[in-house]
C-alpha positions as semicolon CSV with decimal commas, in nm:
position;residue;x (nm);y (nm);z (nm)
1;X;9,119;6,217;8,382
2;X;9,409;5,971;8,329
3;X;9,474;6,027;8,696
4;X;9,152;5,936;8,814
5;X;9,180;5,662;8,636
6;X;9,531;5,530;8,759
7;X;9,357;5,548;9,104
8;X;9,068;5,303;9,013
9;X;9,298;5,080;8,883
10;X;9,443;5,055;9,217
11;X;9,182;5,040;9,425
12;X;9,126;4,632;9,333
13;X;9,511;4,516;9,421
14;X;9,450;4,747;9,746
15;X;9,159;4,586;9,847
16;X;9,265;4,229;9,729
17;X;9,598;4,314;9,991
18;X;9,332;4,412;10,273
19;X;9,119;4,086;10,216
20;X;9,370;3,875;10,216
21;X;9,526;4,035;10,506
22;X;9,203;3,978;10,733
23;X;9,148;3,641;10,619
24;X;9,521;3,539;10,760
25;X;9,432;3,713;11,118
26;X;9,093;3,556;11,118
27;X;9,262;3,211;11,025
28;X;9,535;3,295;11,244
29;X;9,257;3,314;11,546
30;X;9,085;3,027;11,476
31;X;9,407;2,836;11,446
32;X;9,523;2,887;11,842
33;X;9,179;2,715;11,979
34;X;9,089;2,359;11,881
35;X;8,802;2,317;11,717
36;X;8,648;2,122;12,028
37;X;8,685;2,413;12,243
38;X;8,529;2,586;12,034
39;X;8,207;2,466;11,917
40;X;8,115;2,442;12,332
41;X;7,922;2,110;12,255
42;X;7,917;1,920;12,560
43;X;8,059;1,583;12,389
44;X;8,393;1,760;12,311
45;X;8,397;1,940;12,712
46;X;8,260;1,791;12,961
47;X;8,221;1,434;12,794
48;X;8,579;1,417;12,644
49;X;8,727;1,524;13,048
50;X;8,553;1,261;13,169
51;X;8,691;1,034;12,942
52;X;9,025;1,183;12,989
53;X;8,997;1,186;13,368
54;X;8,871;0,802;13,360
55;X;9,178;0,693;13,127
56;X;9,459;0,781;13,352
57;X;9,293;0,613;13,644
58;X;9,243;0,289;13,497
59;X;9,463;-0,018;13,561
60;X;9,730;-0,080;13,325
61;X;9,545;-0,325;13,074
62;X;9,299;-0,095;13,009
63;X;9,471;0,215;13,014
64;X;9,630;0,207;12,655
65;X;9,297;0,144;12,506
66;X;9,122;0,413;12,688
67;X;9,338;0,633;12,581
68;X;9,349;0,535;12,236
69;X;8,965;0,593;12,239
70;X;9,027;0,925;12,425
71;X;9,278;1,025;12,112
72;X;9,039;0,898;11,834
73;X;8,719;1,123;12,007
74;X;8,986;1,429;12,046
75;X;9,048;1,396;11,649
76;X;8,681;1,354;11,558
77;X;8,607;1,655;11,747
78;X;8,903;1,894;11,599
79;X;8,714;1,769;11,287
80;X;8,387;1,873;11,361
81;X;8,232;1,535;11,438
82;X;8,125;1,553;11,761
83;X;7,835;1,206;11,709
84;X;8,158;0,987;11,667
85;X;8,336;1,161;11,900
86;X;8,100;1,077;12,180
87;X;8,105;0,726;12,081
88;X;8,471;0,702;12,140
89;X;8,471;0,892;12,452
90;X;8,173;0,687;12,606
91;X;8,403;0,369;12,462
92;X;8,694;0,529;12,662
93;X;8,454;0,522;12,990
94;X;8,312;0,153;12,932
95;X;8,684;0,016;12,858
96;X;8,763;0,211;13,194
97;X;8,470;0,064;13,425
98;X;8,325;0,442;13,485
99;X;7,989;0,546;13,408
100;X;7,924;0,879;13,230
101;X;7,786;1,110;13,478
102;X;7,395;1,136;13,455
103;X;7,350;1,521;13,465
104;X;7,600;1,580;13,191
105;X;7,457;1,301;12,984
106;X;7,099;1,479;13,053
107;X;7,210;1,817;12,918
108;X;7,334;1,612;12,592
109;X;7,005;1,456;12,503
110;X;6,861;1,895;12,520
């Protein structure tokens, strides 16, 4: 009986190891994606390459703030606030003299 009992014992540091162990690998996943890429909203894909793509074409007074806007929307969306993100982005677009692309912008508003 003391055996059986030894074994129980163990059973709660075993498991503890194996929880612990799958919570690193699932962290460890989730870690080599942005958070952006990952949520598939279209303000953190397809809005934040347009703003990206409209930064490094504009002229050189307007391409530092661009891309500061561009930077701020990438951060809001690795933080899960893809609202403010947008803002910056479409900021980004406006400070570069390109308009958001209609069909995109139409799939947003879904």
């Amino acid at each position: 009986m003391a055996n059986q009992l030894s074994s129980f014992r163990r059973f709660p540091a075993a498991f503890a190891i194996v929880a612990a162990s799958a919570l690193a690998f699932t962290g460890l996943i989730a870690s080599t994606t942005p958070a952006y890429a990952q949520s598939g909203d279209y303000r953190c894909a397809g809005l934040a390459d347009q703003a990206v793509t409209a930064a490094e074409g504009a002229n050189a007074g307007q391409k530092a703030n661009a891309k500061r806007f561009v930077s701020t929307g990438k951060k809001l969306c690795e933080a899960g606030n893809e609202r403010a993100a947008a803002k910056q982005f479409r900021a980004a677009l406006k400070v570069a003299g390109v308009a958001e692309v209609e069909a995109d912008s139409q799939m947003a508003s879904r």
